[in-house]
C-alpha positions as CSV (number, residue, x, y, z in Angstrom):
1,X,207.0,115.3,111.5
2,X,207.1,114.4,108.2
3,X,207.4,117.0,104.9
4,X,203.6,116.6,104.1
5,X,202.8,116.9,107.7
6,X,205.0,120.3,107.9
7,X,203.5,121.5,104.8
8,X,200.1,121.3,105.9
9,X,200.7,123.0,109.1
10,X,202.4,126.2,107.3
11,X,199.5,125.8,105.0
12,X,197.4,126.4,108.3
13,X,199.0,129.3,109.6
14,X,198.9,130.7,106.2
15,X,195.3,130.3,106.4
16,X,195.2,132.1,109.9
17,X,197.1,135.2,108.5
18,X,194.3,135.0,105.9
19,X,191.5,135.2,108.0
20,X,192.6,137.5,110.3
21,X,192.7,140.1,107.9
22,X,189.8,139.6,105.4
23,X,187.5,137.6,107.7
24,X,188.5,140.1,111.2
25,X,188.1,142.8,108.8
26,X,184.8,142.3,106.5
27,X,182.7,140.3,108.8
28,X,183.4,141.2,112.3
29,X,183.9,145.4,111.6
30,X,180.5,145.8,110.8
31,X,179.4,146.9,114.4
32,X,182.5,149.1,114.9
33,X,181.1,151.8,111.7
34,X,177.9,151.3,112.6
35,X,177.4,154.0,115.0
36,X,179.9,156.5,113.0
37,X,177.5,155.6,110.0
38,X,174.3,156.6,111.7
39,X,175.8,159.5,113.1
40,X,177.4,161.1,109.8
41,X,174.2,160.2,107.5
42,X,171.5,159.9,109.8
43,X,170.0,156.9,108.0
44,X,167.7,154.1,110.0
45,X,169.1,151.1,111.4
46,X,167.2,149.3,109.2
47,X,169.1,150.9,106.5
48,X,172.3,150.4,107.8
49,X,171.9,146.9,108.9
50,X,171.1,146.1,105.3
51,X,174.9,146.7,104.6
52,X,175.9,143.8,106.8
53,X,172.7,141.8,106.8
54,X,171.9,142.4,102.9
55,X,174.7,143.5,100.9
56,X,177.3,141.7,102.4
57,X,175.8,138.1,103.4
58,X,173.5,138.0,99.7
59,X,176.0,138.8,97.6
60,X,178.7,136.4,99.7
61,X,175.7,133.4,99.7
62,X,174.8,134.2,95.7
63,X,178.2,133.6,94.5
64,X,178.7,130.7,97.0
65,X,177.2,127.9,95.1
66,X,180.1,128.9,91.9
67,X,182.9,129.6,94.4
68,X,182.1,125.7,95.4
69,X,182.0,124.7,91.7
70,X,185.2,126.6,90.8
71,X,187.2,124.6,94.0
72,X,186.1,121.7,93.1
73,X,188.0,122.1,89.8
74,X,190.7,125.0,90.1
75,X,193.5,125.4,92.3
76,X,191.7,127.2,95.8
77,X,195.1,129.8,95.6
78,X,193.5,131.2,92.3
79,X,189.9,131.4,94.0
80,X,191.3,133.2,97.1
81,X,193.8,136.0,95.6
82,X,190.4,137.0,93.4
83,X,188.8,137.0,96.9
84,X,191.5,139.2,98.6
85,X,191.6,141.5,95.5
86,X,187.9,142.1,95.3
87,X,188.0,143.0,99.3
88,X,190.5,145.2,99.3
89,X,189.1,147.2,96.7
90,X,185.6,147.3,98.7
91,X,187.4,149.1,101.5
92,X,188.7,151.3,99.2
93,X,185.8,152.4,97.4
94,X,184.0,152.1,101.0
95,X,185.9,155.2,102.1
96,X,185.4,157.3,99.3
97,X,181.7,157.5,99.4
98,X,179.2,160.2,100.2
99,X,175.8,158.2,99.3
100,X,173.9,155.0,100.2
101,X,174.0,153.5,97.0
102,X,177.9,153.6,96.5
103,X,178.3,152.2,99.7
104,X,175.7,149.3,99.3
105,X,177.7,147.9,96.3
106,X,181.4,147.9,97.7
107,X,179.4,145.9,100.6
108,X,178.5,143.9,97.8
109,X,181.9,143.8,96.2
110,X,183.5,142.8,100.0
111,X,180.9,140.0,100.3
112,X,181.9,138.0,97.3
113,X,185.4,138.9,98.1
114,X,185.1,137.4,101.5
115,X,182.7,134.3,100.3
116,X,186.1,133.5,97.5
117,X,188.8,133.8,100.2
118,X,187.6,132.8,103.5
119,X,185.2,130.1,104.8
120,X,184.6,127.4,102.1
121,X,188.4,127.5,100.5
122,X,189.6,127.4,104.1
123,X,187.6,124.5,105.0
124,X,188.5,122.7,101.3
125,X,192.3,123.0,102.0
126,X,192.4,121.7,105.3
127,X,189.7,119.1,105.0
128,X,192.2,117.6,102.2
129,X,195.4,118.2,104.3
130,X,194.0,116.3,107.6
131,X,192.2,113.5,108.6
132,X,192.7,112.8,112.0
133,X,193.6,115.9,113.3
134,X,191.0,117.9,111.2
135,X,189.3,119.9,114.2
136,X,192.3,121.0,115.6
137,X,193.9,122.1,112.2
138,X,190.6,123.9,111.7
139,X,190.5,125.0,115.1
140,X,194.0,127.7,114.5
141,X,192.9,128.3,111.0
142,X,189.5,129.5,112.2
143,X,190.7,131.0,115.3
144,X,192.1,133.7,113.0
145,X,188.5,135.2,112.0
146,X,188.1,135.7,115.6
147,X,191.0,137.1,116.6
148,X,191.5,138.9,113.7
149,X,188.5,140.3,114.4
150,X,189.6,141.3,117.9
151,X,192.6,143.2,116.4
152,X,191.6,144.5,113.2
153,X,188.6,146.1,115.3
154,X,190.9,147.9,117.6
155,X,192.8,148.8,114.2
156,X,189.8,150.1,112.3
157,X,188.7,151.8,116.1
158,X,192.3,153.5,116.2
159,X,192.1,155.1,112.5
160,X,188.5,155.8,113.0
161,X,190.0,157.8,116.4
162,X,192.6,159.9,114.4
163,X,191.6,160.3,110.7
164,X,187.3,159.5,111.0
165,X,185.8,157.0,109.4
166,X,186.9,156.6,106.4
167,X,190.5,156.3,107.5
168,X,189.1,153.6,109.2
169,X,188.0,151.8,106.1
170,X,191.5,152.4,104.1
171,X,193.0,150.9,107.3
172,X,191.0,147.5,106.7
173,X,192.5,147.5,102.8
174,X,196.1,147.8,103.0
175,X,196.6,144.9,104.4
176,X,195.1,142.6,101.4
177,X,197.6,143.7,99.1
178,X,200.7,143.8,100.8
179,X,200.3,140.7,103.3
180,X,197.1,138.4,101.9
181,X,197.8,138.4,98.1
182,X,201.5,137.3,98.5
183,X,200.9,134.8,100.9
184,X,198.6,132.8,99.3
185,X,200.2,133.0,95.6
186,X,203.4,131.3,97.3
187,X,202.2,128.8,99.9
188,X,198.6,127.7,99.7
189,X,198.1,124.5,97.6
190,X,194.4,122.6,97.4
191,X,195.7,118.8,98.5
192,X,198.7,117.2,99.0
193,X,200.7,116.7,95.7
194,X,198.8,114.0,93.4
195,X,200.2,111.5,91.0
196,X,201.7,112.9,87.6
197,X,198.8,114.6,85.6
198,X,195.9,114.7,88.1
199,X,194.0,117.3,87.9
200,X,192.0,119.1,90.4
201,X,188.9,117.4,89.2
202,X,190.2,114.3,88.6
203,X,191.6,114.7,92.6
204,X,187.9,115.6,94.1
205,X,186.1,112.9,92.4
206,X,188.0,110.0,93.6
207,X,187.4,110.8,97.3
208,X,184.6,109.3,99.4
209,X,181.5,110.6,99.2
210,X,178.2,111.8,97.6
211,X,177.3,113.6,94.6
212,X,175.4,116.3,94.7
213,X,172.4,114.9,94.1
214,X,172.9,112.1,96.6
215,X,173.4,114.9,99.4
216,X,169.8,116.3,98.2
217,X,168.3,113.1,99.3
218,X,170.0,113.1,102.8
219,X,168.7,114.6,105.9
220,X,171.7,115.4,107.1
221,X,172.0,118.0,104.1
222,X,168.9,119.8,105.1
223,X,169.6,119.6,108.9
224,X,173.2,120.9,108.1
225,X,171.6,123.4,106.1
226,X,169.2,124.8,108.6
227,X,171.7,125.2,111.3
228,X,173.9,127.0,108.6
229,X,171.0,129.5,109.0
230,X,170.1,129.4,112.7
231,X,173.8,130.0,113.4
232,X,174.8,132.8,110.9
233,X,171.2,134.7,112.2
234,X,172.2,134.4,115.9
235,X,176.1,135.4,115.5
236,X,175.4,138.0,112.4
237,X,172.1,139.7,114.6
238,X,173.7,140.0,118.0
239,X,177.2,140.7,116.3
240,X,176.2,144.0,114.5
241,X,173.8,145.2,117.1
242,X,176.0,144.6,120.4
243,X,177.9,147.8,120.6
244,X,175.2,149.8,119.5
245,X,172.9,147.8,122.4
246,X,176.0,148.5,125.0
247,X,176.2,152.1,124.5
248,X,172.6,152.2,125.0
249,X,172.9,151.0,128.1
250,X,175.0,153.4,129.1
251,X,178.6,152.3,128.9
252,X,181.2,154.3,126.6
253,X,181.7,153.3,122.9
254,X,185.4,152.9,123.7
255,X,184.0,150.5,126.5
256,X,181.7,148.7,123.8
257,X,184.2,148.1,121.1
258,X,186.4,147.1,123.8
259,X,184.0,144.3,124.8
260,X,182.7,143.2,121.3
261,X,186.6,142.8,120.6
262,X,187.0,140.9,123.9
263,X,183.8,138.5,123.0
264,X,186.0,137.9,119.7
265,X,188.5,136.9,121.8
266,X,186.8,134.3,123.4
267,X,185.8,133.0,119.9
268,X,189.3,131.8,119.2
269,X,189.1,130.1,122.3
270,X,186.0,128.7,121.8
271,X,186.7,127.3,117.7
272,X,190.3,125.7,118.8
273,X,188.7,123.9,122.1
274,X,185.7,122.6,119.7
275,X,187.7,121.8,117.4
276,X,189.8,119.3,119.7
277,X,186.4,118.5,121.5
278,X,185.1,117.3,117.8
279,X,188.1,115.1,116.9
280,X,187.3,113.4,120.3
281,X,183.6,112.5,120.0
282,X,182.1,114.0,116.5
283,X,181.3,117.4,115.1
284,X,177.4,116.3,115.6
285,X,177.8,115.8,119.2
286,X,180.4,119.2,119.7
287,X,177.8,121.7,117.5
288,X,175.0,120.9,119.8
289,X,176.8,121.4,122.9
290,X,177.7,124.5,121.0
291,X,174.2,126.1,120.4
292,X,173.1,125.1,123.9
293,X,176.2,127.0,125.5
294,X,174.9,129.9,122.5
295,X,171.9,129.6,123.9
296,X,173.2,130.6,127.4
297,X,174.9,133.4,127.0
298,X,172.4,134.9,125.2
299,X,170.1,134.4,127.9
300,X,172.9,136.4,130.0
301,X,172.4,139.5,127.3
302,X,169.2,140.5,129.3
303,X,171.3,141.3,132.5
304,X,173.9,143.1,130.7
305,X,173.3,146.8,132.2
306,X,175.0,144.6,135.1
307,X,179.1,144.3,135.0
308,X,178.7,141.5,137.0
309,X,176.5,140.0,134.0
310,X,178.2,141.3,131.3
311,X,181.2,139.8,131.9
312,X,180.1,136.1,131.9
313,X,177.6,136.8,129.1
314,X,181.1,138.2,126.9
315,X,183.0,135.1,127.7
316,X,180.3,132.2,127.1
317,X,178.9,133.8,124.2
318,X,181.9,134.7,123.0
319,X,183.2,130.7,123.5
320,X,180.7,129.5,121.2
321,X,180.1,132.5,118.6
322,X,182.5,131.3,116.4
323,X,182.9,127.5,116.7
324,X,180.2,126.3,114.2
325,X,182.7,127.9,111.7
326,X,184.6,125.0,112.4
327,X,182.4,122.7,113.7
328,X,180.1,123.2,110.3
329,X,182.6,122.2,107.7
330,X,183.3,119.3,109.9
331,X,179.9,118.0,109.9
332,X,179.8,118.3,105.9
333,X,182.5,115.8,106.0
334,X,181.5,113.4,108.3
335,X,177.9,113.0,107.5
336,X,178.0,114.1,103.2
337,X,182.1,113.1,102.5
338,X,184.7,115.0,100.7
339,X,183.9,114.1,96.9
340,X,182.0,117.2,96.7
341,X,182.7,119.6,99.6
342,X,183.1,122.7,97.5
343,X,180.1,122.1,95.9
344,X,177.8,120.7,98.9
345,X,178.9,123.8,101.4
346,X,178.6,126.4,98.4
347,X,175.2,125.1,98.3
348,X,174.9,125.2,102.3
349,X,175.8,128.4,102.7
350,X,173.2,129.7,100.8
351,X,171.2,129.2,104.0
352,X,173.8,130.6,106.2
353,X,173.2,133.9,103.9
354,X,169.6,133.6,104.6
355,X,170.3,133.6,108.4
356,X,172.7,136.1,107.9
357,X,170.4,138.8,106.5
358,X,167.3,137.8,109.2
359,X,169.8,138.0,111.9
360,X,170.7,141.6,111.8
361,X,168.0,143.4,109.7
362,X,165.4,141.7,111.6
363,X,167.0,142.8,114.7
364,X,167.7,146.7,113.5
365,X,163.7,146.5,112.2
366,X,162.4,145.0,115.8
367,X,164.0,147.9,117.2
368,X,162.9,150.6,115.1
369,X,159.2,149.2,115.7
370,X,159.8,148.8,119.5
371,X,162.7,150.7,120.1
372,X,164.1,147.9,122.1
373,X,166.0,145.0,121.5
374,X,164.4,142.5,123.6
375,X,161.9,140.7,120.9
376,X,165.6,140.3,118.8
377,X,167.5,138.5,121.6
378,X,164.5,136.2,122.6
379,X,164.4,135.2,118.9
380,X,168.1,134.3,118.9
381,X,167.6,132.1,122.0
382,X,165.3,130.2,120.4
383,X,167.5,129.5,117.5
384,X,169.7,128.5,119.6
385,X,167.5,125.6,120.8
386,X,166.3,125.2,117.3
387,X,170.0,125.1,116.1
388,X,170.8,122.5,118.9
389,X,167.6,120.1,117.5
390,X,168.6,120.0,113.9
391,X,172.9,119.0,114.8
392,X,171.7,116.4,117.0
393,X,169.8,114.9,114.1
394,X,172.4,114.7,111.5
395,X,173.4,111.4,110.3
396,X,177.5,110.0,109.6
397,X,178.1,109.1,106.2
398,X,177.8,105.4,106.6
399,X,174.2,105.7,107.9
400,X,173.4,108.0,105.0
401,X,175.0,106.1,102.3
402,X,172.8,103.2,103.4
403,X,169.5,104.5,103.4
404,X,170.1,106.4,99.7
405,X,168.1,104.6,97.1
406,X,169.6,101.6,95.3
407,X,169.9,101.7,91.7
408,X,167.9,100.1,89.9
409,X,168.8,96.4,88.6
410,X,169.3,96.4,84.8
411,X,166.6,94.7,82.5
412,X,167.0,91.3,81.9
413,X,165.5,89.7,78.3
């Protein structure tokens, strides 16, 4: 193994550390306060899904398109240790309030804070690190958000036990600053060292691909784009509402959280085997079969009431819950190029934002008209199909570079 080599492996395990705590902890808590929320303020579900289908997702897709900008011309490590600051602070405040509207704006807070750490900086670092071995360095990165959301659920679950809530909350914060902060400041680095006064810029624009407005003529952008949102609505909708749904159906919430942790799991599973099934025969090809094994277990959710259900519907929709988080950033470089990642999936996510706020308050609205679930899930199958339609149509870069328009010839006297 060679130095670079080395170094871009620690880079990826500091990565993992990373996401384990901000990802496990902002995105994948959601559903573990949920019920301790209702029950201490007695406010709707719509309400309360607005936290992690509004606040959270809007404010995290809003800033998304800047946070693509800045990495495209700062170091990522500056972009990130914002990121980590701003979260841990939104825990923070999180616990001390006594009112909505406090509460709505650290949600706010912790989505920009997770939108400048995670996802898009993740996927920049390691998209410039690897080439061949992209899906499975992406794969252990992005395993973290899964199984940090595993254990930082059983974290949050076990301060919620002993101190209430809001323990639970200041739980989730420590973290950031003594473990996330420090790490990044001392080992993540953007690319591989350049030549002698390169800058970040300078680095970005001299790899392969299109320019902003070259990806805006591609359908791969939009197709990308819409399964940005078909994905994030699916995993965001059934996420929040799952142990909420179990404990409806009777089992314990010890039992619940004990199962959406298990489904979380599964999702490391499922992102490292995608991620080695990608580098083997494209990120198009491996995100389809993703959304059609989505599509599955969700189908499965009907017969949950059943342990003999349940248990497959945790494992397969657990196996593919997470994956596009790899898989996505992926197809961005295969079918758009590198030249403009940051920008291009700022831009993209915008849509995963979108899906991400339909997804759960569309859900938490069905049921408070119905007072059921079942309209929600048969919407998410759908997706899934939907989501399936619009991978399979992406393009690879070569086939979009050659149907963008020519330039014009210049004018001859």
């Amino acid at each position: 193994m060679t130095d670079r080599e080395r170094q871009g492996w620690i880079i990826v395990a500091s990565l993992f550390v990373t996401l384990v705590f901000i990802f496990g902890s902002g995105y994948n808590t959601g559903g573990l306060f949920f019920p301790h929320l209702l029950k201490h303020f007695g406010w709707s579900r719509t309400q309360l899904s607005t936290l992690q289908g509004f606040a959270l997702p809007i404010s995290a897709g809003a800033c998304a398109p800047l946070i693509g900008w800045l990495l495209d011309r700062v170091e990522a490590r500056v972009v990130m240790v914002a990121g980590a600051i701003m979260t841990g602070t939104s825990f923070l405040i999180a616990s001390r309030v006594d009112s909505f509207g406090p509460l709505f704006g650290a949600y706010v807070l912790l989505g920009v804070g997770i939108g400048a750490s995670t996802l898009l900086p993740c996927s920049l670092v390691i998209a410039n690190w690897f080439g061949a071995r992209r899906g499975l360095a992406m794969g252990l990165a992005f395993a973290g958000t899964s199984l940090g959301g595993a254990a930082m659920t059983m974290v949050g679950n076990f301060a919620i036990i002993r101190g209430g809530w809001r323990a639970g909350y200041i739980a989730l914060a420590i973290p950031m600053f003594l473990v996330v902060v420090p790490l990044i400041i001392f080992v993540v680095k953007t690319r591989p060292p350049q030549a002698e006064g390169v800058t970040v810029a300078q680095a970005s624009a001299a790899l392969p691909g299109f320019e902003l407005r070259e990806a805006f003529r591609s359908r791969s952008f939009w197709m990308i784009s819409a399964a940005q949102f078909f994905f994030a609505a699916v995993a965001a909708g059934a996420g929040l509402h799952l142990i909420t749904y179990l404990t409806e159906l009777g089992y314990t919430q010890s039992f619940a959280a004990g199962m959406a942790s298990l489904v979380l799991v599964f999702a490391a599973f499922g992102k490292l085997g995608m991620g080695l099934f990608a580098d083997r025969v494209s990120a198009r090809i491996a995100l389809t079969c993703n959304f059609l094994l989505a599509c599955v277990g969700m189908l499965l959710i009907f017969g949950a009431a059943r342990t003999a259900v349940l248990i497959p519907f945790v494992l397969i929709f657990g196996l593919s819950l997470g994956a596009p988080l790899v898989l996505v950033p992926m197809l961005v470089a295969e079918s758009l190029g590198l030249k403009r990642f940051g920008s291009i999936g700022g831009i993209a996510g915008i849509f995963n934002t979108l899906g991400a706020f339909v997804g759960p308050v569309g859900a938490g609205k069905i049921y408070d008209l119905t007072g059921s679930y079942v309209l929600s899930f048969e919407a998410f199958v759908v997706m899934c199909i939907l989501g399936a339609a619009v991978t399979y149509s992406c393009r690879s870069f070569e086939s979009e570079q050659a149907r963008q328009p020519s330039a014009p010839l210049p004018a001859t006297a």
